[in-house]
Every structure is written in C-alpha cells, then in structure tokens.
C-alpha positions, -999 to 999 in steps of 0.1 A, spaced: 134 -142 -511 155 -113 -525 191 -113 -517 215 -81 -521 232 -76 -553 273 -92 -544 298 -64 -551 334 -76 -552 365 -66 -535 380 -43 -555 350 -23 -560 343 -24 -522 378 -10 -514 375 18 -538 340 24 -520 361 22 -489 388 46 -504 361 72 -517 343 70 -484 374 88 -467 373 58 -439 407 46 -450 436 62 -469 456 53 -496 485 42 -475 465 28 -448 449 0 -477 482 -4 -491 494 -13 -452 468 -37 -453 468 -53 -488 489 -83 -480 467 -93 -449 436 -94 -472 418 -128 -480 428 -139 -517 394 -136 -527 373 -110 -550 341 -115 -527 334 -78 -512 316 -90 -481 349 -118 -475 371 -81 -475 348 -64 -455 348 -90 -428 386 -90 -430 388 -54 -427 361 -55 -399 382 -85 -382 415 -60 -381 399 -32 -367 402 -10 -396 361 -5 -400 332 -15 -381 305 -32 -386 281 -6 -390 307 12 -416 310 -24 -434 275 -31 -438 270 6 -458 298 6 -480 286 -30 -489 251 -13 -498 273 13 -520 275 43 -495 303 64 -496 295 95 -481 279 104 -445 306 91 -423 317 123 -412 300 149 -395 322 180 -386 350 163 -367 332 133 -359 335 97 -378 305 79 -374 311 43 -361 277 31 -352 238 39 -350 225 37 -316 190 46 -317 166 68 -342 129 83 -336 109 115 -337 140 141 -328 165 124 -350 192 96 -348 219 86 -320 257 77 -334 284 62 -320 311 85 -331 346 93 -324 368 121 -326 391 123 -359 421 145 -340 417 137 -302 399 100 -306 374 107 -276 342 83 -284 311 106 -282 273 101 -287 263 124 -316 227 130 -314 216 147 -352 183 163 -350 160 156 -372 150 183 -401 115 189 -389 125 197 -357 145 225 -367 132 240 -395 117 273 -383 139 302 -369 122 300 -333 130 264 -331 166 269 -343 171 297 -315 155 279 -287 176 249 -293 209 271 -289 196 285 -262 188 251 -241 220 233 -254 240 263 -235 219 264 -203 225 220 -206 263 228 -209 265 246 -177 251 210 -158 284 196 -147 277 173 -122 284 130 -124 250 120 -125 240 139 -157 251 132 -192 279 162 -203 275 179 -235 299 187 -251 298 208 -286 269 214 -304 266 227 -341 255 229 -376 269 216 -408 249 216 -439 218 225 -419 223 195 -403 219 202 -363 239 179 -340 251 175 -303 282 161 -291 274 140 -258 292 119 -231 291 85 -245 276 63 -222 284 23 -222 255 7 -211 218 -4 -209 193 25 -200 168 20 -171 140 7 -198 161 -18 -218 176 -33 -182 145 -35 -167 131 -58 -201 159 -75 -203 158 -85 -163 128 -77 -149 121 -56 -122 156 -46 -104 167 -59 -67 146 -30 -41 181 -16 -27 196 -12 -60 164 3 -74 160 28 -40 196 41 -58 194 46 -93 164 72 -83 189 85 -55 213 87 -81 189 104 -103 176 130 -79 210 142 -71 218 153 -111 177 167 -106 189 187 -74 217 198 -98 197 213 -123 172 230 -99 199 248 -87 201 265 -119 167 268 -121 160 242 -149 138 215 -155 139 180 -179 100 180 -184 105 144 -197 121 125 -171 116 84 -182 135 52 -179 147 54 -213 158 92 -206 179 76 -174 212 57 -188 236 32 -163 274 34 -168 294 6 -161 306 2 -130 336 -18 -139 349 -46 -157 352 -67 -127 317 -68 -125 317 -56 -87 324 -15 -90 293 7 -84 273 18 -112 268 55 -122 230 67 -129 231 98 -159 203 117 -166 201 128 -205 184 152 -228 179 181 -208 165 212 -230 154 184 -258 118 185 -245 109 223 -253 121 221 -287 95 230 -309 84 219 -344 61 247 -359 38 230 -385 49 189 -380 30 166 -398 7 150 -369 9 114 -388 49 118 -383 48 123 -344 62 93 -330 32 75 -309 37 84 -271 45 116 -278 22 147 -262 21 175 -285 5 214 -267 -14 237 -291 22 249 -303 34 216 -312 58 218 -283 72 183 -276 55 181 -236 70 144 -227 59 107 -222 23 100 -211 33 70 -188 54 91 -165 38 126 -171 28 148 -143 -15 159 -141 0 195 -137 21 195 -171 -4 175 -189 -24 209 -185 2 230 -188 36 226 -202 46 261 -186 30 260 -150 57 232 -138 83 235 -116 107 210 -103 85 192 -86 68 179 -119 102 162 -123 98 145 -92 66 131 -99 83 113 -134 114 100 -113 83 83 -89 67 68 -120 101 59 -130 104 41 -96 72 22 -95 80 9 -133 115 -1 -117 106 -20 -88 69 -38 -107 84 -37 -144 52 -17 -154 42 14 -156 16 32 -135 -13 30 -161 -6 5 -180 -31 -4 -211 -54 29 -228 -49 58 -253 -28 82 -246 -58 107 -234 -72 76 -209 -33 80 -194 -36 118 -190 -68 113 -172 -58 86 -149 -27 104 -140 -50 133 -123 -78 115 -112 -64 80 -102 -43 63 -78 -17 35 -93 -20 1 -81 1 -3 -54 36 -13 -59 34 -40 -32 3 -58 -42 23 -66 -75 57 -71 -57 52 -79 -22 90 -82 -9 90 -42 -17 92 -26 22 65 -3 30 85 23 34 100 24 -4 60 18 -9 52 52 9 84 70 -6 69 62 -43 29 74 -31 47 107 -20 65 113 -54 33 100 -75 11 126 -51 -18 137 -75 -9 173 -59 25 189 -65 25 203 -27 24 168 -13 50 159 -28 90 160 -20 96 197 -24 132 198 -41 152 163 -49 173 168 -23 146 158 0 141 125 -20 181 114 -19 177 121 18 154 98 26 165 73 4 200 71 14 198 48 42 173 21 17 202 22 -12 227 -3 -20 255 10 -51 265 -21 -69 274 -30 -100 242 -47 -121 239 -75 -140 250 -69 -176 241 -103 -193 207 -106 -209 193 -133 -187 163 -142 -219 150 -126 -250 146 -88 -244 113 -74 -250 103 -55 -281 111 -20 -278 96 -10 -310 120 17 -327 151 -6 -314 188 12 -317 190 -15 -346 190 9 -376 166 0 -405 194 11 -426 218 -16 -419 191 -45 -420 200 -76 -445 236 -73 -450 245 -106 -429 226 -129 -456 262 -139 -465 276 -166 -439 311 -160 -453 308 -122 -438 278 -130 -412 282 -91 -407 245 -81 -390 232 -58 -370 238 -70 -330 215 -59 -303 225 -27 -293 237 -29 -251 248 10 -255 225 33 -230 221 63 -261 199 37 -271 162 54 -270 175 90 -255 153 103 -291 122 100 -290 106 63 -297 85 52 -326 58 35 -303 46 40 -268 66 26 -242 33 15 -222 41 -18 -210 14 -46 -222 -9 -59 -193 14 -86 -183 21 -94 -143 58 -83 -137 86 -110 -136 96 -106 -100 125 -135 -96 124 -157 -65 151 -164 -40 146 -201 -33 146 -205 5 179 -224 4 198 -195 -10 176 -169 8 190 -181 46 220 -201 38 198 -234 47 208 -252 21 232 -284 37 205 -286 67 173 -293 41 198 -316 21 203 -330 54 168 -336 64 160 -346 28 176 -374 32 173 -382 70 134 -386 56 140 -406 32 160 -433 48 127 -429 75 106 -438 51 123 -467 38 124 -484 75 92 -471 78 84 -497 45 100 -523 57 83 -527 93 51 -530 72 68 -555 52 78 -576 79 43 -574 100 26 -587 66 51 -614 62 46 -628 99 5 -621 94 6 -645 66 23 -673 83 
C-alpha cells in the first residue's frame, strides 16, 4: 500500500503562509498554541481544530498546494460536488464573510464565443428570479477564463441524497416539497422562463431550524445551466445521463425528461417542467424513478409510449388522490396536463404538511456515483494522529452539476418504512394489556389439564 510522502511543520506553515490562507501575523498569533511537534499533518489538525483552516484547505496544503484558494473575492473552504458542467465550492466572502456556493464551469463548456454569450445571457434572466423557493444568484464572472457563479448557499440534503439516505418521504411532506417547488416554477413562468432539467438532485431542502421542528424551505437550482452549450465536446467526456441534441446542447436527465423535449429541446413550454416535477414526485413517494432499468434511448421511448407503474401498487398507503395528481403531471400529452404550476400548488395545498425532515442518516446512503467527496482530497486521513478525511458531504450544492453516472435507480423494491400498529393508533398499553391477560389464560389453561391428568391416573 502506498502512503503519502510526510511533510513537516514548518514546511506545511510556509505552504500555509504562501497559500495566502493565513498571514504573517495571524501564524505568529497562533505559534504558541501549536503542538511541540515537527509532524505537518499533527499542525494541520491543530490549525483545523482552532478554526483557522478547514479540512478541505488542510488536506491540499498537506498534498503541497498553494495556490487555487481564491477565486475573485471568494476563499474556497470546501468542494461540494463536481461533474460534466464543472465543480461546486463552499466559499466565503473575504470582505463581507457571506458563505456562498461557487459553481466554476468547467472549460469545455465555455470555450466557444456562442457559449460564453448565452451563459451571460441566462445568468441575468436567473438573477431577476427573486422568490424563496428558488436558489438566488448572486454575481457571476470571469477570472483567468475561469467562468463562475456566486449562489445562495444552501445547508442541506437535496431531494435525491434524502430520499437514499431515508427512503421514500412521509406522503404529506412529499405532497409539499413539489408544492414548494411549483410555486418557485409559477415564479419563473411569470417571466417567461423555463429549467428544462427539473430533478431531485436539481431540487435542494434548507433547514428548517435547529430545533429540529421549523418548516423546511424547498429551492429550485440551476436555472439557465441546461441551454448552455458546448460546441465540439468530446462525446466520451459527457457525463452518463446526460442527453445531448444535434448541437450538443445539454437537454436534461432521461429519468425525469418530458416525450415532448426528448424531441425537441425548443418546442417546450412550462408545462414540460411540470411533467419533471411529476417524475420527481413519483421517485419521492416509491424511491424510484419512473423507468427504472434500460439505456438511455429505452427511457426516451418509454417516456412517450408508456405508462409508469403505478405509484400505489409499490406504496400502497399513498391516497388515490396524490395517485391521480402524479398521472396528471406524468400525462404522455402536454394538454392533459396541469396548465401553469399554480394549478398544481392548488390542488396540493390541502394534501401538504411543512415540517421540518429528518436530518440524520438513518443507514449507509446509497452510491451516488460522482459523490460531493472530491477525488482531489482522497488519502490524506492515512495518518491517525491528523485523521483529517473527506466526510460525507450533507450540503444540498451537492450534485446541482451534472453527475458522472445516471441517477436511474437499480431494480430494487422501494424501502417504504412501516408504522407498527401500536404506534399507528396509540394502542400500545391495551395490546400490552391483552398480551399478558393471554398469557396468564394460558397458564390456567395448563394447569386444569394438569390437574384432570393427575386425578385420571389415580
């Protein structure tokens, strides 16, 4: 097994000092609370410990990076996610301190003129969406070609990671997040634009609260991302999932894409959106998605020409009326379906309960392929004394890029968790009750037998 080569401390501060993460005075502040110790990954713990780096920032500079912390006025803190369109940062702001998601774009998505203009131009139409339910952009800009956007920073799980992580989500809860959803949609079709790639890993949950009982906040991200364009992209570098028209224009996820845009990126409207957010519901409320299994041209197909299994044949407790409300949405035809997303929250607003959701992984999340666990930062825990690694990742920028492999669920049934009866009706002191009123029966039960047996034999 190969282990990385050890760098001691005082070549690891002046990797911190050159990096620009820490000045002079601030290391000379800290000097007399440093370990007396020449082991590198022992400082960088300590500095880690003291709040002076973070992991992510320890785990490079122990590697011998000393540059790329900085992007315009933005310190990088921590990778979130990375795939086709680019990488996800944690980041923060060096003069005001605000804690942003700074998504870089990847250089093959912006290296022709066309693509470079149509980005601007969809980064300024996203700006003008102001509304709670979708995620605010803030800045967006270039520095040494380098194209990135400044984003509300979201803390928590989006709609795919929870759903791994917990299974299928309580029906009432489920009934609004899509509510939640459709409202930012209404927003945006009221200013005539569309997401064209409307997923559960596309839909992010902001914490509620730390008490654990304030209502959650649904936010829609990437609008604009989905028509960017990359002229003459190497096919073999498309991340796998990904549809692709004759342009190379990025069309959206084959598990929650509309039959009309798998045809035609252009002839869509609105109501293509909805059809997503109802694939986006079924994989909610069953933990799969529509289609599950097949190549991405068997999805397309079934999208247009089948109907889903229905969502309460693999989850019975689901009413039939959230059953009907996802068959309208997932309508083969765009004119049987809800007209504008203000229909949808309509209907749904009497079947929603806002709470706050479960934030503790209740078992081992599923693989998500290209995880927000950077490649980059892999192997740098080896050494217990630091035991600085690479945590799994709760923030919701997680998977806003593109991924690296298709999100298509595996032929699995969903896990749909049980209310035992007791805890279902409040029943449980009368069966403890009975319980043991039936035991004690049996026992006297026994014992007549006994007795007749004993007077038989005399």
């Amino acid at each position: 097994m190969s282990t990385r080569q050890r760098i001691s401390g005082q070549i690891f501060l002046a990797n911190v000092r050159q990096s620009g993460l820490l000045s002079d005075a601030q290391l000379a502040d800290v000097e007399a609370k440093l370990p007396d110790t020449n082991r590198g990954r022992v400082v960088a713990r300590a500095l880690v410990e003291l709040g002076l780096l973070t992991k992510f920032q320890a785990e490079h500079i122990l590697i011998g990076r000393t540059s790329g912390f900085q992007v315009g006025q933005y310190r990088i803190l921590d990778q979130l996610g990375r795939g086709g369109m680019g990488r996800v940062f944690k980041a923060q702001h060096r003069t005001m301190n605000r804690v942003v998601a700074l998504k870089v774009l990847a250089p093959t998505v912006m290296q022709s003129q066309r693509a470079r203009e149509l980005f601007l131009r969809e980064v300024r139409a996203a700006a003008q969406l102001n509304h709670p339910n979708i995620v605010a952009a803030y800045d967006a800009s270039e520095e040494d070609r380098r194209y990135y956007l400044v984003l509300e920073y979201v803390d928590g799980p989006n709609l795919e990671q929870l759903v791994g992580d917990h299974g299928p989500l309580p029906v009432s809860q489920a009934c609004d997040y899509i509510r939640q959803a459709a409202l930012g949609l209404q927003c945006a079709h009221e200013r005539g634009m569309l997401h064209r790639d409307i997923k559960p890993a596309n839909i992010l949950v902001k914490r509620g609260g730390l008490d654990g009982k304030s209502p959650d906040v649904v936010k829609i991200s990437d609008f604009g991302l989905a028509r960017l364009q990359a002229p003459d992209i190497n096919l073999s570098d498309v991340p796998a999932g990904t549809i692709l028209t004759k342009d190379n224009t990025v069309m959206g996820t084959p598990d929650y894409l509309s039959p009309e845009q798998a045809r035609n990126l252009h002839n869509t409207d609105i109501r293509s959106d909805l059809y997503s957010l109802g694939c986006t519901f079924y994989f909610l409320l069953t933990g799969q998605v529509p289609f599950p299994g097949g190549k991405i041209m068997d999805k397309l197909i079934r999208h247009g020409t089948e109907r889903a299994r229905p969502v309460n044949e693999l989850r019975p407790v689901v009413p039939r009326e959230v059953v009907a409300i996802v068959n309208r949405l997932m309508a083969k035809h765009p004119r049987d379906r809800y007209q504008t997303p203000a229909e949808l929250v309509d209907v749904l607003s009497s079947l929603s309960v806002n709470g706050s959701t479960p934030w503790t992984p209740v078992g081992p999340a599923k693989s998500r392929g290209s995880s927000g666990e950077s490649g980059e930062t892999k192997g740098c825990g080896s050494d217990p004394a630091v035991a600085i690694t690479p945590s799994r990742v709760s923030s919701a920028l997680v998977h806003t890029v593109a991924n690296d492999q298709s999100p298509t669920a595996p032929d699995t049934p969903p896990r749909v968790v049980l209310t035992p009866l007791s805890k279902a009706h409040g029943l449980g002191p009368w069966l403890a009750v009975a319980a043991a009123l039936g035991f004690l029966g049996g026992l006297a039960i026994i014992s007549v037998f006994m007795l007749v047996v004993t007077l038989l034999q005399r």
